[in-house]
C-alpha positions in Angstrom: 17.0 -0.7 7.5 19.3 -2.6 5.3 17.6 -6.2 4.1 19.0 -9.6 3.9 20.8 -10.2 0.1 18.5 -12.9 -0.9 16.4 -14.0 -4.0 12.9 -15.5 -4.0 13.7 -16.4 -7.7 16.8 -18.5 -6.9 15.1 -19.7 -3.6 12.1 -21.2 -5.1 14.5 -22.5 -8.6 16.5 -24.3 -6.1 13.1 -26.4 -5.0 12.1 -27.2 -8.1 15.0 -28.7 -8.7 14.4 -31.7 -6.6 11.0 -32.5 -8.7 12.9 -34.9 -10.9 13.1 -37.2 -8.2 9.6 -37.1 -7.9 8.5 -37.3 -12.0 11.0 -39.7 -12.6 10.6 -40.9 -15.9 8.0 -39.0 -16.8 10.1 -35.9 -16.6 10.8 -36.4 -20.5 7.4 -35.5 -20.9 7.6 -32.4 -18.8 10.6 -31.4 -21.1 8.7 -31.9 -24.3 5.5 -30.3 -23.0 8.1 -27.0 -22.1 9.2 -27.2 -25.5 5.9 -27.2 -27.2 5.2 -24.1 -25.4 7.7 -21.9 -26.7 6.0 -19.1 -29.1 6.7 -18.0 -32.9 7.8 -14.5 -32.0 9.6 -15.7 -29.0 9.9 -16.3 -25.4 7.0 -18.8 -24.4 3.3 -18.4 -24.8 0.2 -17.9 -22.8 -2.9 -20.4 -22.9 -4.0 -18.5 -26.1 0.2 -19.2 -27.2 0.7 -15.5 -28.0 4.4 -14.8 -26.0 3.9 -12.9 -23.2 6.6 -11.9 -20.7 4.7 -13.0 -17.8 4.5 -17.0 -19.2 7.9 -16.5 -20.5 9.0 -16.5 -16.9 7.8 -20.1 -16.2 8.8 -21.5 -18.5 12.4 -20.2 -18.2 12.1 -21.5 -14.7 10.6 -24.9 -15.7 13.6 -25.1 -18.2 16.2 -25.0 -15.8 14.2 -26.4 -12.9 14.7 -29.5 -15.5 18.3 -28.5 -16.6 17.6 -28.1 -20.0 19.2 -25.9 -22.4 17.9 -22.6 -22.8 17.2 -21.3 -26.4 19.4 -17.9 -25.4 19.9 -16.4 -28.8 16.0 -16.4 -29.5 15.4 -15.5 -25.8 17.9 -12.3 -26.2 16.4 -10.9 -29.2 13.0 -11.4 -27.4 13.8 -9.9 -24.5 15.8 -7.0 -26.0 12.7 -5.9 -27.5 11.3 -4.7 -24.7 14.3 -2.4 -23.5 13.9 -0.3 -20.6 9.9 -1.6 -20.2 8.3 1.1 -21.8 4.7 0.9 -22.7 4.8 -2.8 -20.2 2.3 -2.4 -17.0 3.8 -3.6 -13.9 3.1 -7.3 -14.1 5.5 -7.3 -17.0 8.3 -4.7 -16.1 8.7 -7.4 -13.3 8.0 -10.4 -15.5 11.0 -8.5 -17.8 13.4 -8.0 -15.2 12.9 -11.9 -14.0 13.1 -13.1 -17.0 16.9 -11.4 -17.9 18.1 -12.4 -14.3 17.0 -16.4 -15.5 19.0 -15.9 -19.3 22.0 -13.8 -18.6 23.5 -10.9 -16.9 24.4 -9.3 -20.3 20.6 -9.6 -21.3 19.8 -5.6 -20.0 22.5 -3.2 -19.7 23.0 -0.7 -17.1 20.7 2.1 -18.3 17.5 -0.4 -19.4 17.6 -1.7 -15.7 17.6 1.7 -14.2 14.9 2.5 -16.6 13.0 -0.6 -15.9 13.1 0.1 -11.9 12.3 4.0 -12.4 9.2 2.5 -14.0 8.4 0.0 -11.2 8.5 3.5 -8.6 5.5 4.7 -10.7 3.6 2.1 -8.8 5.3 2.9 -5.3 1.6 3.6 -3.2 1.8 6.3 -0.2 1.8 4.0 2.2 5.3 2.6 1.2 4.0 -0.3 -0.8 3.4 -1.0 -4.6 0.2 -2.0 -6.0 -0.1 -3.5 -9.4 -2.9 -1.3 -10.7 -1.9 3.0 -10.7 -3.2 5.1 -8.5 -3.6 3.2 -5.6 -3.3 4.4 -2.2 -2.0 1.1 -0.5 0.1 -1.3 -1.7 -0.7 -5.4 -1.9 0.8 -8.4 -0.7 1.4 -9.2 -4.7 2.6 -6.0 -5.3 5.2 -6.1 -2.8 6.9 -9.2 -3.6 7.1 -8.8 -7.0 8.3 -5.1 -6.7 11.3 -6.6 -4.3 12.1 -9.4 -7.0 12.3 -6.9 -9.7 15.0 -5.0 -7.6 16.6 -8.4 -6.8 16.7 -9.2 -10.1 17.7 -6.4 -11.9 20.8 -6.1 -9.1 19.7 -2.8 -7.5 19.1 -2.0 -3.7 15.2 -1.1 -3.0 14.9 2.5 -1.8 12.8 3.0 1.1 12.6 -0.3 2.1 11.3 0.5 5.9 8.1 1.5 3.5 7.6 -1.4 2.0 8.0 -3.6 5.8 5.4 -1.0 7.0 3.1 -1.9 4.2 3.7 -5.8 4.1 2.9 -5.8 8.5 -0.5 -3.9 8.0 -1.9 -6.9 5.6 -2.0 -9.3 8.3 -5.6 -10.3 9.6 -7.5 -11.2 12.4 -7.1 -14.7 11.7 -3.5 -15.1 11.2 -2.9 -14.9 7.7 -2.2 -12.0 5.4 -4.6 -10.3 3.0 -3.6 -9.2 -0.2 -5.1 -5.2 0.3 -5.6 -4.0 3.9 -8.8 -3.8 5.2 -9.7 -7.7 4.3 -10.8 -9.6 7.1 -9.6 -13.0 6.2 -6.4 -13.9 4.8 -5.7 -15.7 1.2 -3.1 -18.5 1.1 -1.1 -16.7 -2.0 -0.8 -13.4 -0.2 -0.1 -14.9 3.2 2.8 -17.3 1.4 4.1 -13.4 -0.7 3.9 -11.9 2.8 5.7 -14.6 4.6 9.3 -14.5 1.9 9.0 -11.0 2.0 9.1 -10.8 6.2 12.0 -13.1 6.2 14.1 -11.1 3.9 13.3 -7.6 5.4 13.7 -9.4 8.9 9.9 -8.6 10.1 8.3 -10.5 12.5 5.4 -12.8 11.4 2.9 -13.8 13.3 3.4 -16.8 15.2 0.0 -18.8 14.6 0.6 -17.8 10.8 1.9 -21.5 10.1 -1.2 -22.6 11.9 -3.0 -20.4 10.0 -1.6 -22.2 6.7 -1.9 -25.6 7.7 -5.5 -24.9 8.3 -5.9 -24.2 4.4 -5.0 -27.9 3.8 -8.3 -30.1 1.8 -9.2 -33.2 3.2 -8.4 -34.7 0.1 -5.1 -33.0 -0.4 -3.5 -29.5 -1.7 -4.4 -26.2 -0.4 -7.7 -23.6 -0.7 -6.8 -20.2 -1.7 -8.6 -18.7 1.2 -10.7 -20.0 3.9 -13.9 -21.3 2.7 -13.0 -22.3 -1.1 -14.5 -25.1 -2.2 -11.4 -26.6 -4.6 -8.1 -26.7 -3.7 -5.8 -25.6 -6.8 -1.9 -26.1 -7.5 -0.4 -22.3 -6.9 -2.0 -22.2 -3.8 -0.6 -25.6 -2.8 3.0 -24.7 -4.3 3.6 -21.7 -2.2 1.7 -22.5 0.9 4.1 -25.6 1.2 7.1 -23.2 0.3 6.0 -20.5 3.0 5.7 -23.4 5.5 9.6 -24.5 4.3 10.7 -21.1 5.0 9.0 -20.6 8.3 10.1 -24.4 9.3 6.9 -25.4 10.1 6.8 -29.1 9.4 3.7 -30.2 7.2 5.2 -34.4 6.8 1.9 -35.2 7.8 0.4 -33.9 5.1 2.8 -35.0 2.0 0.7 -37.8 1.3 -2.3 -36.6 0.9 -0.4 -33.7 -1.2 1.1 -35.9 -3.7 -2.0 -37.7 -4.2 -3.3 -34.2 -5.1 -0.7 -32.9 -7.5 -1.0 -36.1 -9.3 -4.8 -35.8 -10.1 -3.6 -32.2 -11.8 -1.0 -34.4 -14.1 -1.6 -34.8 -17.7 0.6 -37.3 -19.7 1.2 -34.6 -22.3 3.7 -33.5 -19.9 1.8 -30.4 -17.9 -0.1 -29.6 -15.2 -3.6 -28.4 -14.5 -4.1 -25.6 -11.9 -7.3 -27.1 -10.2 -9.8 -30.0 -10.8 -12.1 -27.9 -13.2 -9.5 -26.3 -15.4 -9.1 -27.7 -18.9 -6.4 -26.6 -20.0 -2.3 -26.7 -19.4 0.2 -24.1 -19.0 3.7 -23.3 -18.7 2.8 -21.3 -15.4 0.9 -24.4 -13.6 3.2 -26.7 -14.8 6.3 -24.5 -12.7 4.3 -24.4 -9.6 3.7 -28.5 -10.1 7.3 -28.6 -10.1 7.5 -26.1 -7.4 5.3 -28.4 -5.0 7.0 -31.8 -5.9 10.3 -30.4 -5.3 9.1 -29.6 -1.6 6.9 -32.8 -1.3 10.7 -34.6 -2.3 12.3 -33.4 1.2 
């Protein structure tokens, strides 16, 4: 099985593009909230603003979501550090890889992304599938995705791809969704939304009440629940549930309103975004998936 030439990266970039139209003036702020955000050492920080690959990511994203300038001198030596991935878990050998793709081409050379995807195998499960934590026998919705975009990124052609399709199709659940690990019986928004890009690029069928199955994880207020049943609706869920409805063209106009209202309550004036009603505190990662959302709310 050979699988469609596509990016998720580049897919969901292309999105939040359109949030400007949304933000309006107050994407300034958003630009200047991005900026505070980059770290000492490099690269851009988590909520504790030590650099970490895996924020570094967003706020590359956010950057050029926004078409600002990148920083790419401070950005190569930061990256460059890291080589071929050694010592990184998986997380971060695909955070690594995603970041290069976003800077440059020239960012990696030939042998550190061979190197970098010899390491990603390490977390190739038996049943096809990768799995973030070693040692796993079956692979996760997670896993999966960002195991593909890794490959995607760094250029190369996934080996045993018929694997990883076999893998993806035994998440789905009773209910229509997809679970993150087999075995779940109800499905969560985020791993039904990784399931549902992956499907479309390795041309697997999905289950035809699974854009049911999202719109059912709508609030009555607005924004979606992570999984049947939670009590708050947060902003990643929301962001990829309406980009995993996009994909499967499954229209959700009747629900843009109430959306918009929701991503607003998550706005700060300092320029971010909070992830959910109770959270304190504002990222770089949050902040993406608010653009993310208001760039699909904008169609």
């Amino acid at each position: 099985m050979r699988a469609a030439k596509a990016s998720f990266r580049l897919e969901m970039l292309q999105v939040a593009r359109l949030a400007p139209k949304m933000l309006g003036d107050s994407a300034g702020l958003v630009k200047k909230f991005l900026q505070s955000q980059s770290a000492v050492a490099g690269g851009f920080g988590d909520r504790e603003r030590r650099a970490d690959l895996y924020y570094t990511v967003f706020g590359l994203e956010a950057m050029l979501a926004l078409q600002m300038e990148l920083p790419e001198e401070s950005l190569f030596q930061y990256l460059r550090r890291f080589a071929g991935g050694e010592g990184l878990d998986f997380v971060h050998l695909c955070s690594l890889a995603r970041c290069a793709a976003n800077v440059s081409e020239d960012v990696l050379n030939g042998e550190a992304k061979q190197d970098i995807a010899q390491r990603i195998e390490t977390y190739r499960t038996a049943d096809g599938g990768f799995h973030g934590t070693p040692g796993k026998t079956c692979g996760s919705a997670y896993g999966n995705l960002l195991a593909w975009g890794a490959y995607s990124d760094l250029g190369l052609e996934m080996p045993q791809q018929e694997g990883l399709a076999a893998c993806v199709m035994s998440l789905v659940t009773a209910d229509g969704g997809f679970a993150n690990e087999p075995g779940l019986p109800l499905g969560s928004t985020t791993a039904t939304a990784a399931a549902v890009t992956l499907c479309r690029y390795l041309r697997q069928p999905i289950p035809p009440e699974t854009g049911d199955w999202l719109l059912r994880q709508c609030h009555p207020s607005g924004g979606f629940l992570a999984a049947p049943g939670a009590l708050l609706p947060d902003l990643l869920s929301t962001a990829v549930a309406l980009h995993a409805l996009e994909g499967l063209e499954v229209s959700f106009s009747h629900l843009k309103e109430l959306c918009l209202d929701f991503v607003d309550t998550l706005w700060s004036a300092e320029g971010g975004f909070h992830g959910h009603w109770a959270d304190e505190h504002l990222d770089v990662e949050y902040t993406y998936y608010g653009l993310l959302a208001l760039g699909h709310l904008s169609l």
